[in-house]
N, C-alpha and C positions, 0 to 999 in steps of 0.2 A: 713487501715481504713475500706475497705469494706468488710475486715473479720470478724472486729470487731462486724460492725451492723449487718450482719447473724447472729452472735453468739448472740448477743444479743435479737435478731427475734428469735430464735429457744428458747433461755433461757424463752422468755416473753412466747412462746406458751405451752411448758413445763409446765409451772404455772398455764395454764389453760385459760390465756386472748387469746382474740381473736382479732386478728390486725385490723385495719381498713385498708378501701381501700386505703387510704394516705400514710400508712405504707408499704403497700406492692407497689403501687406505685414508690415509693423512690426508693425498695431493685431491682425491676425489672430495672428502668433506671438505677442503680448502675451496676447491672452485666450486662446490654445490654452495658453499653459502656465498660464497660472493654471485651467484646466478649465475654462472658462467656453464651451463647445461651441455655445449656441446664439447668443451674440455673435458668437464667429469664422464660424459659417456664415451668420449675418447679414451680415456685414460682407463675406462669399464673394459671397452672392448680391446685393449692393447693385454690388461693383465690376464682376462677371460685368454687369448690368442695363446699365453703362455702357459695355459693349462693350471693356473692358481685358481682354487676355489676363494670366492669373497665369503667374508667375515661378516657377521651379524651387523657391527657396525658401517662396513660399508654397502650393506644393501639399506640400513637406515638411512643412510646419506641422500643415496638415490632415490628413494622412495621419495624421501622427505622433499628432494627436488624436484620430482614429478608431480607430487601434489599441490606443492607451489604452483608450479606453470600446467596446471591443471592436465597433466598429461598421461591420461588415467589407464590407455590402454596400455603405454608403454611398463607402467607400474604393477599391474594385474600380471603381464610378460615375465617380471624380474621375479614376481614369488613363483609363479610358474617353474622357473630357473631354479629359483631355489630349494623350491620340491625337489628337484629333477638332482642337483647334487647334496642336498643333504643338509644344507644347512639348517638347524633348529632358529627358526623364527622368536623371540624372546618379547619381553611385555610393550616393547616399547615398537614393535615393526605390527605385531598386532593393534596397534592403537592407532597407527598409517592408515593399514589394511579398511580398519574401521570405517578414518573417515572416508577415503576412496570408496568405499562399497556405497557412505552415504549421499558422496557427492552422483554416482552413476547411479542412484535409485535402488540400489539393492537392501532396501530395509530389512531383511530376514538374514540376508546375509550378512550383517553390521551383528545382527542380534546372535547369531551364531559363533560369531566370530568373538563377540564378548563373553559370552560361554563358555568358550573354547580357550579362553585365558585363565578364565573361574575355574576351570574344573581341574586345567594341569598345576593351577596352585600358585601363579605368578600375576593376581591380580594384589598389586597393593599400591602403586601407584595413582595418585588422586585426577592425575591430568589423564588417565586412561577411562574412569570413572568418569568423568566430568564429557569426556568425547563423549558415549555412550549418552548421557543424559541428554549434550547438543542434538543426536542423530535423531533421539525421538524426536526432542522439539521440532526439527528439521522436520518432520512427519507428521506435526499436529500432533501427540501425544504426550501431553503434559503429566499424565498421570503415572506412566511408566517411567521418564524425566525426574520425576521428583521420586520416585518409590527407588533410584537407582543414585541421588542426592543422599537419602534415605539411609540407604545401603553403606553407603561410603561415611556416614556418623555411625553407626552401630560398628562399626570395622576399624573405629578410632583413627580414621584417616584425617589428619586437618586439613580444614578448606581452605586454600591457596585464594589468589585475589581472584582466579579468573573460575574459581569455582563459584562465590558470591556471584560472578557477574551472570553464571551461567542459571544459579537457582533464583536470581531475580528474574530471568527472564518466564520462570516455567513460572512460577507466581503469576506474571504480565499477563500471560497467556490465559494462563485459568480466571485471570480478570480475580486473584485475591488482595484485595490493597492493602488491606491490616501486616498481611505478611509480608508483601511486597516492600513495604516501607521499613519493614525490619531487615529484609534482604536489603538491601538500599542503604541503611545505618550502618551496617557492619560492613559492607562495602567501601561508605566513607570511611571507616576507623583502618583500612588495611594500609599496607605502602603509599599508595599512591591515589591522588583524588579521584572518586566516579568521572569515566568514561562518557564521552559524548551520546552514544547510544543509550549506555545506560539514564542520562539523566533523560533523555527523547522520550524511551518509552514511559518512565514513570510520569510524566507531563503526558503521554496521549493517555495512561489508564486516569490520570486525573478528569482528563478529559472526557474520557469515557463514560465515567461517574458523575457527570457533570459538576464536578465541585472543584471552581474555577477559580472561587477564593484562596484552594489549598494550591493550586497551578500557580497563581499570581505571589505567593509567597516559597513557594518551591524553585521559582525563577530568583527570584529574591535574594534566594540561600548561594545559589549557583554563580550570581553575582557575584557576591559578598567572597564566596569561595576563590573568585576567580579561574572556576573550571574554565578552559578552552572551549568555543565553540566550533564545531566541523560547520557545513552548510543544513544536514539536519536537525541540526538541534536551533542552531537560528531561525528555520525556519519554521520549527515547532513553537518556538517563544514566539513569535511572532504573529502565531496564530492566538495562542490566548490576548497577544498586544492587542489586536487588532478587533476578534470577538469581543473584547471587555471595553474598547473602547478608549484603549490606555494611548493616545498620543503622542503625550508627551513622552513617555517611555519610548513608544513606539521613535519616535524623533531620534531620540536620543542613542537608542542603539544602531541604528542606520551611519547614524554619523562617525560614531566608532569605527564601527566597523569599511565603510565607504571609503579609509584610508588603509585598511589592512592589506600587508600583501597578498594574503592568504585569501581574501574575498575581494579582489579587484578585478579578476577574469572572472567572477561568478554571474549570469547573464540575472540571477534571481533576484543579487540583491542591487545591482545596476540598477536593476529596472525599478527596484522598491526605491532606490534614493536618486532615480528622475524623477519620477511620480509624487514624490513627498516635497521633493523641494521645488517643485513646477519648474524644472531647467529646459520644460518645453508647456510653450506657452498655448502654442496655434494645435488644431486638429491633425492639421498635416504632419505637423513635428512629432508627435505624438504618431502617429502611423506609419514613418517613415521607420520609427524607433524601435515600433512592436514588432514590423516585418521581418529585423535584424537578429531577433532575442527567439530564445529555442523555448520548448517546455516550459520550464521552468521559467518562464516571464508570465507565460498566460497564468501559471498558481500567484506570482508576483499579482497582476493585477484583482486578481479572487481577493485576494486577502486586503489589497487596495481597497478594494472595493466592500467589503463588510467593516472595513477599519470606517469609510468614509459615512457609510448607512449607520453606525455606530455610534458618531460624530457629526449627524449633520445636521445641527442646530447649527455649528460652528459654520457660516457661512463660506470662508475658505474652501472648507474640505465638502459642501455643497456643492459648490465651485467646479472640487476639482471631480465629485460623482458624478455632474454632466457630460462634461468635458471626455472624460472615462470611458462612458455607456455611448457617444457618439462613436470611436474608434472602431473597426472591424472587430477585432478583439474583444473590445469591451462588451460589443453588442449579445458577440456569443455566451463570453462568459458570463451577464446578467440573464440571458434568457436560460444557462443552466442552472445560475444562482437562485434564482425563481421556484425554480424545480426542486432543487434540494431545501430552501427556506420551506417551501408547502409539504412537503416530503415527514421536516423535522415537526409542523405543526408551528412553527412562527406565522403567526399571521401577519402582526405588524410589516414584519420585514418583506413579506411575500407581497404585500398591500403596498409596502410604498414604494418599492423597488417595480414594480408591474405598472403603477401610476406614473411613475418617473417615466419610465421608459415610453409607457401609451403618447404621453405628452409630448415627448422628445421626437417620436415617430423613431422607434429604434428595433423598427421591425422583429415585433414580437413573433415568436416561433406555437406553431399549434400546441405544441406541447409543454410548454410554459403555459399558453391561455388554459389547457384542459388542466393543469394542478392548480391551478385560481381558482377554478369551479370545483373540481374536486375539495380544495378545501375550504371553501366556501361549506359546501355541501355538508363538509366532518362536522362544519364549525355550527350546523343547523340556520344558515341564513342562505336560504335560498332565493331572497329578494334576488340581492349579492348575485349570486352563480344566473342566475334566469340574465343579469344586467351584462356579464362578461361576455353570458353567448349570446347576447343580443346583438351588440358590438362585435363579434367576431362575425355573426351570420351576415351583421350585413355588409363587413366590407369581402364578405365571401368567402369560403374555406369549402377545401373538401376531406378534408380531415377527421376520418373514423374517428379520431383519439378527442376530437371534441365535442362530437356526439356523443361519445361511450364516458365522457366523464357528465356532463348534462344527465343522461339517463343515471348514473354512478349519484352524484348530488338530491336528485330524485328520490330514487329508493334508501338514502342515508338520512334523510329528510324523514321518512315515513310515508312519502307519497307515491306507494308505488303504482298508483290510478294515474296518476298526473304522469308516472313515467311510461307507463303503456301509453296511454294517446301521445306523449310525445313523440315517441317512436313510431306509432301510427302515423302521425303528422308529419315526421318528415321525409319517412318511406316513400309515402303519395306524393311528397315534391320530388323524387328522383334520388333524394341525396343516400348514398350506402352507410352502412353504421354498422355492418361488419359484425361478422360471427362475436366479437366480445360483445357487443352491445347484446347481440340476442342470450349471450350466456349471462349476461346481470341480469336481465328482464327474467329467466326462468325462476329465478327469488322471489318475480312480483306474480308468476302465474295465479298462484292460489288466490290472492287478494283481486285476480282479476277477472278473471275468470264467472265468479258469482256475483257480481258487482253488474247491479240493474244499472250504472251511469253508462256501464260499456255496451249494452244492449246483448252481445253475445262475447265467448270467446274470443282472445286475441289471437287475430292470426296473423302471419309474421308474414310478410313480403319478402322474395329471396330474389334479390337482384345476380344473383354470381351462381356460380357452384360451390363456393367458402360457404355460404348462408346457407345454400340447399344441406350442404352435407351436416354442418351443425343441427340444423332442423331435425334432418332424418335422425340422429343420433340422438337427440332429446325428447325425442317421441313428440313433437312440436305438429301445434297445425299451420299450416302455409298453403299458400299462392306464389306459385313463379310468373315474376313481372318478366315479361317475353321486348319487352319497349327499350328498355336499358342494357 
C-alpha cells in the first residue's frame, strides 16, 4: 500500500501538481514507520526545496525516526529548523526532544524541557510524564522518578501499562519490595501480561534481599502464567535454579527451551544444555566447545558450575564439576568463583571449590588463594589461613596480594604481634608485600610498637620507591633495603 501512494506522489508531480504539505506529510509518517529513513528525508528535503513549511506532525514523524535509529544530531538539526521557521513545538515533539536530550546525556536539559511543557500548560499527556520519570531513572535518580509518578496521580492522569512498568522500575532501584510488588500486581491486572524485564528485575530485587523462597515461587507464578521468556529473564531464572539447587527444574526448562526457535542461536543456553546433558564426554570436546561460544557461555558455565557445587552429593553432577574446573574456561571461571564465594562470606562453597580445584591441579590464581586467607582470617580460624599460605609459599609466589591478605587474616584475628613479625619475616627473605601490606600493618603500630616481644619499634623495610613513599607519608620508621 505504501508503494502504491509513492507511485502515485511521484505520478501526481509528473503532471505538474504540486503536493501540499498534507500530502507529503502522510508519505513521510508512511515511510518513517515502515524505517525507510532515507525516503522520509527525501521526501523532507524535496518539500523544504519547495518552500512548504512542515507541520507539527511531520517534524513528529521525523524526530520520532531519528530517535529510532538513534540519530540524534540530525534530530537536535530539525528543531533547530523549526525555531528558524516558526513552527510551534506541541506536547508530543517535546517529549522526542526529551528523550533525545536523555539519550546524549543532557540531563538539565530533559528537565528544562519538561518545564517548559508544565509551564505553557500542554502537559497532560501521561506518556510525556512517564518519559520524564525514565530520564531520571536513566540518571540514578529514583526520587525525582517517583515524585514525577507522583505528580501524574495528583493530575488525575491514568497510568497506562507502560507507566506501571516505568514506576516498578523506580521502586527496583530504590530497592522497595513491598512497593515494588504492588507495582508488579497492577501491572499483572493491565492489558497485557508483565514484560520480560519487568519479571527479571523483580527476581534480581528478590534476589537482592536474599529471599530466594519468594524468587522460587515468583518463577512459579511466571510459569503457570505462561509469560514469554527473552534470554534475560531465562537467564535470571536460572540463576535462582542453579543457587537453590533446583535440577530438576533446572533440567527441565533447558529442554524446553533447547527446541525453541527463539533460543537455538543463543550460545548461553547451547552451552547450558551441552553441559547438562554431557553431549560432550572427553576434555577436549568440552574445549573444543567453549572456544566456539562468546560471553555468554563463560556466565553459562558460572551458573553450571554453582548448579553442580549445589548438587554435588549427586555423583553425576560431581562428575561433571571435575570435568568442568579441568577446561580452560572452567579453570578461570572457579578461581573467580572463589573470589566472589569468599567475597559473599560462603565459606563452605569457597572451601570446597578451592579443595576441588587444589586436588585437580587447576592452577589456582594468587588471588583466589589470598580470599581463602582473607576469609579464613573473617571467619577467626587462623590455623586455616597460616595452612593456605603455607602451601602457597612453598610452591612459590610472588604475589603482594598473598602477603597482604596473611598480614589482612592476622590483624582480623587480633593478632596484630603476629602480623608485624610476620612482615618482618618475610621482608628479610627478600619477598615485597607492597605499600597495602604496610598500610594494614599501620592499624597494628600501636599494639606494636610497646610490646617488650618486639624488643623495639617496627621498622619497615622498603624494597621500592612504592614502600619508600608510603613510609614517608605515614610518618613510618624504615630502612631501605639497597640489595633488591
Amino acid at each position: 500500500m505504501g508503494e502504491e501512494a509513492l507511485k502515485t506522489f511521484n505520478e501526481m508531480k509528473n503532471l505538474g501538481f504540486v503536493p501540499e504539505e498534507s500530502t507529503y506529510s502522510l508519505l513521510i509518517s508512511l515511510r518513517s514507520k515502515h524505517g525507510d529513513k532515507d525516503e522520509a528525508i527525501h521526501l523532507y528535503e524535496d518539500m523544504r526545496s519547495l518552500g512548504i513549511v512542515p507541520s507539527n506532525f511531520t517534524c513528529a514523524s521525523l524526530l520520532a525516526l531519528y530517535y529510532r535509529t538513534a540519530d540524534y544530531s540530525k534530530a537536535c538539526s530539525l528543531f533547530t529548523e523549526m525555531e528558524r521557521y516558526g513552527v510551534i513545538a506541541d506536547e508530543v515533539i517535546y517529549g522526542l526532544l526529551i528523550r533525545i536530550y536523555s539519550k546524549l546525556g543532557l540531563y538539565e536539559d530533559a528537565q528544562k524541557t519538561f518545564l517548559e511543557i508544565e509551564r505553557s500548560g500542554q502537559l497532560s499527556d501521561g506518556k510525556t510524564y512517564t518519559t520524564m520519570a525514565q530520564v531520571h531513572l536513566h540518571f540514578g535518580n529514583f526520587k525525582k522518578a517517583l515524585d514525577i509518578m507522583e505528580q501524574m496521580k495528583r493530575n488525575n492522569i491514568s497510568y497506562p501499562r507502560f507507566s506501571y512498568i516505568v514506576l516498578l522500575q523506580c521502586y527496583i532501584m530504590k530497592g522497595d519490595l513491598a512497593s515494588a510488588e504492588v507495582a508488579y500486581e497492577a501491572l499483572s491486572k493491565s492489558e497485557l501480561p508483565p514484560d520480560g524485564s519487568s519479571c527479571k528485575d523483580m527476581l534480581n530485587l528478590y534476589m537482592r534481599h536474599g529471599l530466594y523462597e519468594k524468587a522460587k515461587s515468583f518463577i512459579a507464578q511466571i510459569r503457570k502464567d505462561q509469560i514469554e521468556l527473552n534470554e534475560e529473564l531465562f537467564m535470571t531464572v536460572m540463576k535462582v535454579y542453579c543457587k537453590e539447587g533446583m535440577l530438576r527444574e533446572a533440567e527441565q526448562l533447558i529442554e524446553e527451551l533447547s527446541v525453541s526457535e527463539t533460543f537455538e542461536c543463543v550460545p548461553f543456553v547451547q552451552t547450558f544444555f551441552m553441559t547438562m546433558n554431557g553431549q560432550c564426554s572427553r576434555l577436549q570436546e568440552y574445549e573444543n566447545w567453549f572456544e566456539s561460544s562468546d560471553q555468554s557461555g563463560a556466565v553459562a558455565i558460572e551458573l553450571m558450575l554453582t548448579l553442580c557445587l549445589a548438587t554435588r552429593n549427586e555423583t553425576k553432577m560431581k562428575e561433571k564439576l571435575e570435568l568442568l574446573l579441568k577446561t580452560e574456561i572452567g579453570k578461570s571461571v572457579g578461581n573467580r568463583m572463589i573470589r566472589k564465594f569468599a567475597k559473599e562470606g560462603d565459606l563452605l562453597s569457597t572451601e570446597y571449590l578451592y579443595e576441588v580445584m587444589m586436588r585437580l591441579g587447576c592452577g589456582l590464581e594468587d588471588a583466589a588463594r589470598a580470599s581463602m586467607i582473607t576469609l579464613y582470617g573473617k571467619q577467626k580460624k587462623l590455623k586455616q589461613a597460616q595452612d593456605v599460605f603455607a602451601a602457597v609459599a612453598a610452591w612459590g609466589t610472588d604475589g603482594s596480594v598473598v602477603y597482604s591478605s596473611m598480614i589482612d587474616a592476622y590483624i582480623t584475628s587480633g593478632r596484630e604481634e603476629d602480623a608485624c613479625l610476620f612482615y618482618r619475616e618475610q621482608t628479610k627473605k627478600g619477598h615485597k608485600l607492597g605499600p597495602v601490606a604496610i598500610s594494614m600493618l599501620v592499624k597494628a603500630l600501636t599494639d606494636c610498637d610497646n610490646n617488650p616481644a618486639l624488643g623495639h619499634p617496627i621498622e619497615f623495610i622498603c624494597l621500592d620507591k612504592e614502600d619508600l613513599a608510603v613510609c614517608k607519608y605515614c610518618g613510618l620508621r624504615y630502612v631501605q633495603d639497597h640489595h633488591h
